[in-house]
C-alpha positions as CSV (number, residue, x, y, z in Angstrom):
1,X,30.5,-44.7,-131.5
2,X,29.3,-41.7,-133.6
3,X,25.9,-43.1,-133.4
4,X,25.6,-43.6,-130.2
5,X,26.5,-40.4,-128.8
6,X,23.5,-39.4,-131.2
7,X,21.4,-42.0,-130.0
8,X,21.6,-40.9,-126.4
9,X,20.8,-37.0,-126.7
10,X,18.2,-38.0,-128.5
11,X,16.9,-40.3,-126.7
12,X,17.1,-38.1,-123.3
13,X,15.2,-35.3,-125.7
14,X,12.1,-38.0,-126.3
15,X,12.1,-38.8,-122.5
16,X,12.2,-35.4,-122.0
17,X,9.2,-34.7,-123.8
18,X,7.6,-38.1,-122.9
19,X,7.3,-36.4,-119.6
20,X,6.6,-33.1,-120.7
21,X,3.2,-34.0,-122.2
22,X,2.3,-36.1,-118.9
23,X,0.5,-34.0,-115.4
24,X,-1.1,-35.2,-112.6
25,X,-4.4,-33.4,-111.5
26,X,-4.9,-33.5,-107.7
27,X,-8.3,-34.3,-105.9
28,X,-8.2,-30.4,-105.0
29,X,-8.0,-28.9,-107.9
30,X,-9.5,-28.6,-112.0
31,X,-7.5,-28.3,-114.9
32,X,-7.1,-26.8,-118.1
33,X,-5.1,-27.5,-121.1
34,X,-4.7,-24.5,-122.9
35,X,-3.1,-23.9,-126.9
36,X,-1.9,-20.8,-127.6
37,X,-4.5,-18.8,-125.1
38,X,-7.1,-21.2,-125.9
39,X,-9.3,-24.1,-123.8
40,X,-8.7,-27.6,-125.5
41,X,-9.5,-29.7,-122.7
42,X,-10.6,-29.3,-119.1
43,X,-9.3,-32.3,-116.7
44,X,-11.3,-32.0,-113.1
45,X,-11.2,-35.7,-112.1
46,X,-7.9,-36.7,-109.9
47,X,-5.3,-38.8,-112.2
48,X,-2.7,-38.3,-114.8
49,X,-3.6,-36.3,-118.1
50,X,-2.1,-35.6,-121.6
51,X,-0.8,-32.2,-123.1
52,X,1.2,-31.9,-126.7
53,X,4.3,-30.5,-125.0
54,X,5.7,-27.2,-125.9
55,X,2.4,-26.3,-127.5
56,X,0.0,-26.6,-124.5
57,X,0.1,-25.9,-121.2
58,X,-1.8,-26.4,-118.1
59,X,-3.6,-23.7,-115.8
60,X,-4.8,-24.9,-112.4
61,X,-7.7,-23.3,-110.4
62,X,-8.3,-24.3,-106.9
63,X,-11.5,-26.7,-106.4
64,X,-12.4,-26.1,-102.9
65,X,-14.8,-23.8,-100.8
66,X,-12.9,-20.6,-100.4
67,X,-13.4,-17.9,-97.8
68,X,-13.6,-14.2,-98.9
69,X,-13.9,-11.5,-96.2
70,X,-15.5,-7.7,-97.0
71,X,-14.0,-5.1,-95.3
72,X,-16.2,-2.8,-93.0
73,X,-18.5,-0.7,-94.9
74,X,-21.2,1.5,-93.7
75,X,-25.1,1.0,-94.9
76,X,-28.1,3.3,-94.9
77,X,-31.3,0.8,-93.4
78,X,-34.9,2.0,-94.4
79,X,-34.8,4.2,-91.4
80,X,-32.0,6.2,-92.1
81,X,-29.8,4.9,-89.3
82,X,-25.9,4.1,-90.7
83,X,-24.4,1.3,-89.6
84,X,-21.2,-0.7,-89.6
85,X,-21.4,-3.9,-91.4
86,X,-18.7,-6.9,-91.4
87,X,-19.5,-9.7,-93.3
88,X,-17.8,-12.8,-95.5
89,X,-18.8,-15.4,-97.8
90,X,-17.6,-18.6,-98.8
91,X,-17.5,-19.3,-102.7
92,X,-16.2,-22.3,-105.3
93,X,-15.6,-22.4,-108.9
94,X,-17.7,-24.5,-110.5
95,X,-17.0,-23.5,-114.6
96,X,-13.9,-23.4,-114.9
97,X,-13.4,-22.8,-118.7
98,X,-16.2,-19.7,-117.7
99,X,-13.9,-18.9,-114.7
100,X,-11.5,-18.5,-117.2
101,X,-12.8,-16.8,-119.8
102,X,-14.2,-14.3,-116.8
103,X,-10.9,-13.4,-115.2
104,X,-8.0,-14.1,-118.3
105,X,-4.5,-14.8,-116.5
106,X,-5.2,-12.9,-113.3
107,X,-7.2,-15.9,-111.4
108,X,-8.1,-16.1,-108.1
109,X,-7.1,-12.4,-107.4
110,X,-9.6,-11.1,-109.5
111,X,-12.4,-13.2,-109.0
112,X,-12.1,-12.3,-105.9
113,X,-12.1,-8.7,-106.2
114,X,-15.0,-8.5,-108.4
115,X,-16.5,-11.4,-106.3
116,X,-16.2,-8.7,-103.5
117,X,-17.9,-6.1,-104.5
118,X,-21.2,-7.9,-105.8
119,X,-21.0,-9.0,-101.9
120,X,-20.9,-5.5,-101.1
121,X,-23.4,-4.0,-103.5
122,X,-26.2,-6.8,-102.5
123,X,-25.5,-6.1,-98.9
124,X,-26.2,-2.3,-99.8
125,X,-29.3,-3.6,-101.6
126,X,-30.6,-5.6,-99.0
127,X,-29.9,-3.6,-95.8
128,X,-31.2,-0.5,-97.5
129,X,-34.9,-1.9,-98.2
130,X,-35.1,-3.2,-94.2
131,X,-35.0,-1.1,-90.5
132,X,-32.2,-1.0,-88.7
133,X,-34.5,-3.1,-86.2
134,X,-34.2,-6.5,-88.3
135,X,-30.3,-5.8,-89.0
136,X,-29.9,-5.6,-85.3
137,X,-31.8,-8.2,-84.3
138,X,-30.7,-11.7,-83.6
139,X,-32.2,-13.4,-86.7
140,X,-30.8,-11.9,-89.5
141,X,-30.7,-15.4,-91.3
142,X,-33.5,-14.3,-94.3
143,X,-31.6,-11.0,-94.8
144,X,-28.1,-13.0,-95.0
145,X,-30.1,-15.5,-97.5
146,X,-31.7,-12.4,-99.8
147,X,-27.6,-11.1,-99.6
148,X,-26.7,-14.6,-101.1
149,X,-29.1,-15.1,-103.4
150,X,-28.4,-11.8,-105.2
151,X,-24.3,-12.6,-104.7
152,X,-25.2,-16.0,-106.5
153,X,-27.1,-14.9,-109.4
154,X,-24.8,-12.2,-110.2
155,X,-21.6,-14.1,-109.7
156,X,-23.1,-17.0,-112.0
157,X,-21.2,-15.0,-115.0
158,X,-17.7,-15.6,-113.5
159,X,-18.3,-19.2,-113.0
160,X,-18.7,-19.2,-109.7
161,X,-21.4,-20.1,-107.0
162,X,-21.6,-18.0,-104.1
163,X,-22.5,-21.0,-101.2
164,X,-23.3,-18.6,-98.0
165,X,-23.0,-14.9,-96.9
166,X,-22.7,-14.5,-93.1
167,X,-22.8,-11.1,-91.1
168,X,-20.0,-10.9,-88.5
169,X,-21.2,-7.4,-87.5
170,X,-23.4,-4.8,-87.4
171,X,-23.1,-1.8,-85.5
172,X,-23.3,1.7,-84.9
173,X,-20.4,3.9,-86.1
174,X,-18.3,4.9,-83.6
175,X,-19.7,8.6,-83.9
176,X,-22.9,7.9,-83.0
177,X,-22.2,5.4,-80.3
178,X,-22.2,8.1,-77.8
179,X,-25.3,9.6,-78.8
180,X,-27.1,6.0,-78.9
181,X,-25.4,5.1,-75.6
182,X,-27.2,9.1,-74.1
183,X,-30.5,8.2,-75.6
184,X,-30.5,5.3,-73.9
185,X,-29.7,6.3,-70.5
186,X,-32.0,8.9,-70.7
187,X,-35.0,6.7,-71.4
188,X,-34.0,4.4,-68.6
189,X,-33.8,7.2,-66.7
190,X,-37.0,8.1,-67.1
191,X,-38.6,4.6,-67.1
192,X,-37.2,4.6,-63.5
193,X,-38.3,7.6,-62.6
194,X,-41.9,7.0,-63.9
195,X,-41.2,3.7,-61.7
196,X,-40.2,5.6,-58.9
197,X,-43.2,8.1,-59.2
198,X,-45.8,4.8,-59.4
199,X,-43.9,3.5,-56.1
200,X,-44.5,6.8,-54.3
201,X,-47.9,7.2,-55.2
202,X,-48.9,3.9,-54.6
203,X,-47.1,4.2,-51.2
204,X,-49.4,7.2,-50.9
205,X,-52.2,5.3,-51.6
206,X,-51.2,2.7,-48.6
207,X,-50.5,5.3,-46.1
208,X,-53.5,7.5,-46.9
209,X,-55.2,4.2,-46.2
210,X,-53.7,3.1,-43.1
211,X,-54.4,6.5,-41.8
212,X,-57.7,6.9,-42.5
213,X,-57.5,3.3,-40.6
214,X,-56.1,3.9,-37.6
215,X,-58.6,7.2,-37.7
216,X,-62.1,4.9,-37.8
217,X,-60.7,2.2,-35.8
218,X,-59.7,5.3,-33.1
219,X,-62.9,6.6,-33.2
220,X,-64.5,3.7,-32.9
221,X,-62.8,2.3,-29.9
222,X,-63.3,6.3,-27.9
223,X,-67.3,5.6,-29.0
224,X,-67.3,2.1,-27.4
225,X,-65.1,3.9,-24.3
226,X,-67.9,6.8,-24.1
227,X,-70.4,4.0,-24.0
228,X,-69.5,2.0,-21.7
229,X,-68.5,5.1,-19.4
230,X,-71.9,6.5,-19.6
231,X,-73.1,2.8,-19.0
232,X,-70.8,2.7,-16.1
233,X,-71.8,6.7,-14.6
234,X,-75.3,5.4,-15.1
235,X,-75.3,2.1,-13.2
236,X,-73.5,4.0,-11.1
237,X,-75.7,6.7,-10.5
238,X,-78.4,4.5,-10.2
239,X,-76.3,2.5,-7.3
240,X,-75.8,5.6,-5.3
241,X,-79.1,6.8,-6.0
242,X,-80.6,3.2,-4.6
243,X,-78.1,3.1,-2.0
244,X,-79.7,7.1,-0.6
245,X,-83.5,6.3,-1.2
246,X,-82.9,3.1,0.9
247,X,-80.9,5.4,3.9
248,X,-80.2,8.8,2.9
249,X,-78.4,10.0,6.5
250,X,-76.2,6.7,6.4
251,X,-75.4,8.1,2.9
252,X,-75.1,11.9,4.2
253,X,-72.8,10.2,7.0
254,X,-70.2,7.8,4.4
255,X,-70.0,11.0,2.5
256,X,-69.2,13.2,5.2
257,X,-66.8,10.2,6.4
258,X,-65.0,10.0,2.8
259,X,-64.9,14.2,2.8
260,X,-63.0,14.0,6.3
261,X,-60.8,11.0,4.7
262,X,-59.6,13.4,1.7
263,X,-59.2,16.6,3.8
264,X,-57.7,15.1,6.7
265,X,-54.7,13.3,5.1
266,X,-51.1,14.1,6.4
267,X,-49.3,16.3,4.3
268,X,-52.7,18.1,3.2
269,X,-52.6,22.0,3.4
270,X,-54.1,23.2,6.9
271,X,-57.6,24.0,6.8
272,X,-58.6,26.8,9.6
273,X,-62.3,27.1,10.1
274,X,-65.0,27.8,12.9
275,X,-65.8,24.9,15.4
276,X,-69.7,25.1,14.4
277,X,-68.7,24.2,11.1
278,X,-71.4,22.6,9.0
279,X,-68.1,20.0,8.1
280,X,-67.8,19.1,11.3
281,X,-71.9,18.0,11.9
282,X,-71.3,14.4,12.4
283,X,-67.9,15.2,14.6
284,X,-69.8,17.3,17.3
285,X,-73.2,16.3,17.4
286,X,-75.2,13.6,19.2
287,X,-75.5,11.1,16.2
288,X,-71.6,10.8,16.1
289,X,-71.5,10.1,19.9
């Protein structure tokens, strides 16, 4: 009876310990088995694993592609033009005894923390040695590549590779936003106005054009109207002059005829004059009988 209640403490303290020295590694993560402080064994397949219990004990680091954001910070480009820059990269641990001989007991949190400012400092060194022109254009991809190479090399000591750096934004500060926003109105401004002063003068062009035109066709037509009116007063001319060597007292006598016409019209202004008026020759005398 003795023994057995022996036999069963005892026994539950072996199981106890059985289990103790047994841990299962997940597919996410790597392991290591540490002895007082110090790396015995590093376990980064998925499966069970062995410790000594009591004496060893098991740290375990994440294994997957983590995220880690940079807060805003401003930059100096080559042309002295600050800007706002967001950006984050995406990071794994790939040594993990290194990892840990980087960051002691603090992990994650201060791996990412130092992580975070070799991502800031290589953004300073790269945006400083560029314009503002090729951080604000729409292919920055070389200048996020030259940010992630120096992030990789650097971050090599902590046992870590830095996979990608992306820019999630790059702008003006908000002081100078104003100021841009000005300048630029004021050279669109003047780009329209320069537009506007082209349109005018060009219209200029057209109307000095059309008037000087309308001028030589005007002049034209009133030298072709003289023409043919002097033609006209010639042939004429010529007509009536034919017309009075042929008969000149039958062209004395229509004359006189179209003179009476146009003086003697109803209406017309009375005319008073003497009987033996030369007007009235072809009224009185024997060639009108």
């Amino acid at each position: 009876m003795v023994s057995t209640r022996i036999l069963i403490p005892a026994a539950a303290v072996v199981v106890a310990l059985g289990l103790s020295s047994v841990f299962v590694v997940d597919e996410r993560e790597k392991a290591l088995v540490l002895q007082f402080g110090e790396v015995v064994a590093v376990r980064e397949t998925a499966g069970l694993a062995f410790k000594v219990p009591l004496i060893q004990e098991v740290v375990r680091y994440d294994d997957r592609i983590l995220s880690l954001p940079t807060p805003p910070l401003e930059v100096t480009p080559l042309d002295d033009r600050r800007l706002v820059v967001d950006a984050f990269a995406r990071w794994r641990i790939v040594d993990v005894v290194k990892f840990r001989q980087a960051v002691g007991t603090q992990g994650i949190q201060l791996a990412q923390n130092r992580l975070q400012n070799l991502i800031v400092n290589a953004i300073r060194e790269v945006m400083g040695s560029v314009p503002s022109t090729a951080v604000l254009s729409a292919d920055r991809t070389s200048l996020m590549n030259r940010i992630r190479d120096i992030a990789k090399g650097q971050a090599a000591a902590l046992g870590v590779d830095v996979i990608d750096v992306r820019l999630t934004r790059t702008d003006l500060p908000d002081q100078n936003l104003s100021a841009t926003y000005a300048r630029m109105r004021a050279e669109r401004e003047r780009e329209a106005a320069d537009e506007i002063a082209r349109g005018g003068e060009a219209a200029q062009r057209v109307r000095a054009t059309a008037d000087r035109t309308v001028i030589e066709l005007t002049s034209e037509a009133r030298k072709q109207a003289e023409i043919i009116r002097g033609e006209a007063d010639a042939e004429r001319n010529a007509i009536y002059a034919e017309a009075f060597g042929r008969d000149p007292e039958f062209f004395a006598f229509t004359r006189s005829l179209t003179s009476y016409e146009r003086a003697l019209q109803a209406g017309n202004s009375s005319i008073v004059m003497q009987p033996d008026s030369t007007f009235f020759d072809y009224l009185r005398s024997d060639k009108a009988e």
